[in-house]
C-alpha positions in Angstrom: 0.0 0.0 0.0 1.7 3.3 -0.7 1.1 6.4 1.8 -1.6 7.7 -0.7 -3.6 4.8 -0.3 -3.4 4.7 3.3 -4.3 8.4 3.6 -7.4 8.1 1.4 -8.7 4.9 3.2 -8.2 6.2 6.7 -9.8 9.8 5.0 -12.5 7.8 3.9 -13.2 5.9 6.7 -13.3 8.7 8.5 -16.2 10.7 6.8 -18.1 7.2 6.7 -17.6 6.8 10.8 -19.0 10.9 11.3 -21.7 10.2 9.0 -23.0 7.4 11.3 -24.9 10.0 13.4 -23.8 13.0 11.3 -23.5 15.5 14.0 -21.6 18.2 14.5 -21.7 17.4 18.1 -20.7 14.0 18.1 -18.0 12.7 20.3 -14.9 11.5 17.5 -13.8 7.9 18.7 -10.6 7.8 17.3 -9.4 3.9 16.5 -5.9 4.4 15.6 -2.6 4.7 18.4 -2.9 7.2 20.3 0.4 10.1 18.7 0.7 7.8 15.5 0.2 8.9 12.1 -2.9 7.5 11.7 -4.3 8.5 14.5 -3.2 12.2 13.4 -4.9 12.2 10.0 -8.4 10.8 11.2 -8.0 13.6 13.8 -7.3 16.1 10.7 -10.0 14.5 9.0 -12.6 14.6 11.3 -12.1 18.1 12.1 -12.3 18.9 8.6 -15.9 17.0 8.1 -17.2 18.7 11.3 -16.3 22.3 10.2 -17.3 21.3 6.5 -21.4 21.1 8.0 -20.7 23.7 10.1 -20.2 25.6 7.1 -23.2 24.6 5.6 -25.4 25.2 8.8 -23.9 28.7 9.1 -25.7 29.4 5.5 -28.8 28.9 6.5 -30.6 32.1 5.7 -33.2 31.8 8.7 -29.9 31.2 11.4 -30.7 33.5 13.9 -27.8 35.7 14.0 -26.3 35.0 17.9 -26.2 31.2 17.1 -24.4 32.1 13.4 -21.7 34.5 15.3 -21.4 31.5 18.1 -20.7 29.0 15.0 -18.0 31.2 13.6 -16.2 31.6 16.6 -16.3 27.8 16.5 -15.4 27.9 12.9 -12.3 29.9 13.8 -11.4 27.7 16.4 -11.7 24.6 14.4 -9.0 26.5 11.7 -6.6 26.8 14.2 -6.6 23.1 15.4 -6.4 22.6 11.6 -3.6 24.1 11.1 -1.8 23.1 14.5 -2.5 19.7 13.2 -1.0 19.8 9.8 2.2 21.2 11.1 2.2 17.9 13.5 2.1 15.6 11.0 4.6 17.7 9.1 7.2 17.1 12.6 6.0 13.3 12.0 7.9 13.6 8.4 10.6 16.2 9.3 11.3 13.2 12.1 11.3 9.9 9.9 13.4 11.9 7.1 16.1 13.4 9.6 18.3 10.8 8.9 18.5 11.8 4.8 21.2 13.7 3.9 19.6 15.8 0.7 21.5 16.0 -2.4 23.6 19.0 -3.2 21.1 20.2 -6.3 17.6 19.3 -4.0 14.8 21.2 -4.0 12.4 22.5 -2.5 8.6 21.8 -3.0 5.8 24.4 -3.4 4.0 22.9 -0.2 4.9 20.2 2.4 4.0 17.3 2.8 0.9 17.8 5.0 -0.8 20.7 3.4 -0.7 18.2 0.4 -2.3 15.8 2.3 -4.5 18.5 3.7 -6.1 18.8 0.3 -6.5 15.4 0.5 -8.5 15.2 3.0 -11.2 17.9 1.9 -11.1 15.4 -1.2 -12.3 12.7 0.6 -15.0 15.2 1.6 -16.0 16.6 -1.4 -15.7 13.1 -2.8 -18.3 12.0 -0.7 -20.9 14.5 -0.6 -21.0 14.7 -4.6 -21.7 11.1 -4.6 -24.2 11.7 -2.5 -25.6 14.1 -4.7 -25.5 11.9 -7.7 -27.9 9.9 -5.6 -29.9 12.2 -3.6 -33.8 11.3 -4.2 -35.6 14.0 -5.6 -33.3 15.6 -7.5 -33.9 16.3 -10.7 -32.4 13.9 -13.5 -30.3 16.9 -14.9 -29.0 17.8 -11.5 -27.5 14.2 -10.5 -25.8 14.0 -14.2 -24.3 17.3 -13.6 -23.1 15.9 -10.2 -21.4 12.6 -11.4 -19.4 14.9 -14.1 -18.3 16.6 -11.2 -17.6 13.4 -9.3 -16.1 12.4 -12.0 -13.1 15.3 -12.0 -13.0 15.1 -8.1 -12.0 11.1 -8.7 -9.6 12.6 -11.4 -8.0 15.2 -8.9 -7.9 12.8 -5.9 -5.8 10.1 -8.3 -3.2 12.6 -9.5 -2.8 14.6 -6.3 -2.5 10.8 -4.6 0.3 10.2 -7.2 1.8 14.0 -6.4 2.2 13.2 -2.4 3.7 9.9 -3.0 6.2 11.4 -5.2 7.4 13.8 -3.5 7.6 11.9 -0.4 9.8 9.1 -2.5 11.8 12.4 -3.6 12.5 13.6 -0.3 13.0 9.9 0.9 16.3 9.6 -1.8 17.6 13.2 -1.1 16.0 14.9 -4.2 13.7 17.4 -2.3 14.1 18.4 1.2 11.0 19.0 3.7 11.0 22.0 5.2 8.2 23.5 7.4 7.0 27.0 8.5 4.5 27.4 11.0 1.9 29.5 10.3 1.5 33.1 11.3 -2.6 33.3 12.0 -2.1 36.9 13.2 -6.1 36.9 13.5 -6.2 34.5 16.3 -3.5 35.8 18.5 -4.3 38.0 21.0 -0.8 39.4 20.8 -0.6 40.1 17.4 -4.6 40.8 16.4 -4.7 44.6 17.0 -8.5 44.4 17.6 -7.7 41.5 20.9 -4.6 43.8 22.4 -6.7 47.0 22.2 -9.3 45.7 24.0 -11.7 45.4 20.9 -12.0 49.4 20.3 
């Protein structure tokens, strides 16, 4: 199995396990080793399906407007353990690679590792809920054939982004690209660095 295949299923399996009770609420019951990688990405993954319908329910145009600004803040919150997340499983990589000495013309990549796998995961997401839609009694015929196109690409993307992250990860496994990661700077949720939080909100 290469790392793509393992990301997708546990991604997959995932999204299956929230829709059980498909609740924003719902207590995650993780099933993989506690600090292991797996048990990292269904974390990342579950996150990412929870805030997915807490997008949707925030577009409800009837949302009374307290509960909306209560689900943002929750929105905002989920982002940040997003992002804390990602640059985890990032360390995870940094750590099993330390031991590679990178060759003297290696590059760089565009993105790390786990923001790669990042978009992964809101595949496995998207994946999911247009298949849905391809199936979703009373829609119109037109609608669903529109859908499976869609689904269709989506399936396209997930392959070739699959292929990407196990590529590079085989590159910076021989040397030819090194990992490098750089947290990220969410000035908005910092209290020392949001001017609207260290003013006092005036």
């Amino acid at each position: 199995m290469t790392f793509s295949q393992r990301f997708n299923a546990i991604f997959d399996r995932t999204v299956e396990d929230y829709h059980k009770t498909d609740n924003v609420d719902a207590l995650v019951h993780n099933p993989y080793e506690v600090k292991s990688l797996d048990h990292m990405l269904y974390q990342k993954n579950w996150i990412d399906t929870v805030q997915w319908h807490l997008e949707d329910i925030i577009r409800d145009p009837s949302i009374d407007p307290a509960e909306a600004l209560r689900i943002k803040r929750r929105i905002d919150k989920s982002n940040q353990e997003r992002t804390d997340l990602v640059e985890e499983i990032d360390q995870y990589f940094i750590g099993i690679y330390s031991s590679v000495k990178p060759d003297k013309n290696a590059r760089l990549n565009t993105e790390t590792p786990a923001w790669a796998i990042d978009r992964l995961s809101i595949l496995a997401l998207k994946i999911f809920h247009m298949r849905a839609e391809t199936l979703r009694e009373g829609a119109t015929s037109e609608h669903r054939k529109a859908c499976l196109l869609k689904l269709q690409v989506l399936l396209a993307q997930r392959e070739d982004l699959s292929g990407a992250i196990d590529n590079l990860l085989e590159e910076i496994a021989v040397g030819e690209k090194v990992i490098k990661s750089y947290r990220q700077m969410k000035m908005y949720n910092d209290p020392s660095l949001n001017p609207v939080l260290y003013s006092g909100g005036k």
